[in-house]
N, C-alpha and C positions, 0 to 999 in steps of 0.2 A: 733340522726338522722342517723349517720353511722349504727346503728345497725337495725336501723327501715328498711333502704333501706337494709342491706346482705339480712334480714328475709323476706323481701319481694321479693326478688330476688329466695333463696330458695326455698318459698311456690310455684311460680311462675314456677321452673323449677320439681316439686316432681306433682305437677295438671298435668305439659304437662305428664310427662313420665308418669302419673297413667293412662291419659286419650288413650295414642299413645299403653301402653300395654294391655288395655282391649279389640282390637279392632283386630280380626284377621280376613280377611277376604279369601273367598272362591280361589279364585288362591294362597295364600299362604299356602290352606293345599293341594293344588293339587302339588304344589313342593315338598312334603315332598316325593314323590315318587323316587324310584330308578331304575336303571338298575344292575340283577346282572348278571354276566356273570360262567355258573358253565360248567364246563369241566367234564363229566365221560368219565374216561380214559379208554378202553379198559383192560382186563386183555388177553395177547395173549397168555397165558395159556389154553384158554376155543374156544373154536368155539361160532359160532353165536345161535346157539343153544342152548348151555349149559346154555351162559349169556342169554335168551330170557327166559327159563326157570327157573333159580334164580329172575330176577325180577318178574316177572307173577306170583310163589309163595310167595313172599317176598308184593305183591300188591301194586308195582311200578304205574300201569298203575287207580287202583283206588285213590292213594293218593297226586300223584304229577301232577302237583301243588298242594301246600295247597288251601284254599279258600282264597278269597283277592287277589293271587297271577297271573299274565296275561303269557301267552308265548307271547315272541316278534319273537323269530326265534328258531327254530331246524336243525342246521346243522349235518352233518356227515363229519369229519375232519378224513379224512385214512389216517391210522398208527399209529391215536391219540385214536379215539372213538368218543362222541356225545360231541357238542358243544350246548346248552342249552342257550338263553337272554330271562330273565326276566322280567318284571316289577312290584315292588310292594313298599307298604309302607315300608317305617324303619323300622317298630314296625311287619313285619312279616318275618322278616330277620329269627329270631328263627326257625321258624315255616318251611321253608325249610329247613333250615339246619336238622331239626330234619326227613321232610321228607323223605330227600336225605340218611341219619345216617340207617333210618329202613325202607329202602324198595330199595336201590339200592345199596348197600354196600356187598360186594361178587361178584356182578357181575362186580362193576366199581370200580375205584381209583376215589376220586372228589378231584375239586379244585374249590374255589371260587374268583372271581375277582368283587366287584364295578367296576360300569363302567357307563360312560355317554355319550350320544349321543352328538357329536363334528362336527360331517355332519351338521347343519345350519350354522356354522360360517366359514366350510371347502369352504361349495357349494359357498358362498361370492367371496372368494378370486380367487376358480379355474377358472383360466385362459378360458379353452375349456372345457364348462359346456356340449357340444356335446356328447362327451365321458362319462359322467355320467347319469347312469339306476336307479339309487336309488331310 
């Protein structure tokens, strides 16, 4: 009897998890997305010119972004260079980095940062929402 009830206990919890893991639905592949955050550094080596013309032969401007891949912002950070946020899936992480490796490399230093948007739980708490344009 004790074994009839483990084994049905078993069956019981191996049904839920087969059932709860075949079941993905449409907002959970919309999470798989990221923010990346990529810094090309300026080389101050070169004027604005020189770096305009390495990436423009290098075919910066026809490659990046990959496909898949969204701009979210394009900053210019003086004294640093360009500030670049992303949005894309996981699975196309590669695929900039590779962009970034052959078609902006000579002209920039990169760095990559994951990063996630934290402004909906910030806006919550800020006191004098007045003061925020976001």
């Amino acid at each position: 009897m004790k074994y009839i009830l483990l084994l049905g206990l078993f069956l019981f919890q191996i049904i839920g998890y087969a059932q709860s893991a075949d079941v993905k639905t449409q907002p959970e592949k919309d999470e798989e997305k990221l923010l990346l955050t990529v810094f090309l550094k300026h080389d101050q080596s070169m004027n604005l010119n020189e770096i305009e013309k390495i990436r423009t032969e290098q075919g910066f401007y026809e490659n990046f972004p990959p496909e898949g891949v969204s701009v979210v912002n394009w900053f210019v950070v003086m004294g640093v260079g360009q500030m670049v946020v992303l949005e894309l899936p996981a699975s196309k992480l590669a695929a900039v980095n590779l962009a970034i490796e052959r078609t902006a490399w000579k002209a920039f230093k990169s760095e990559f940062y994951p990063t996630y948007d934290l402004y909906p739980i910030m806006e919550k708490k800020l006191k004098n929402k007045s003061k925020v344009t976001y």
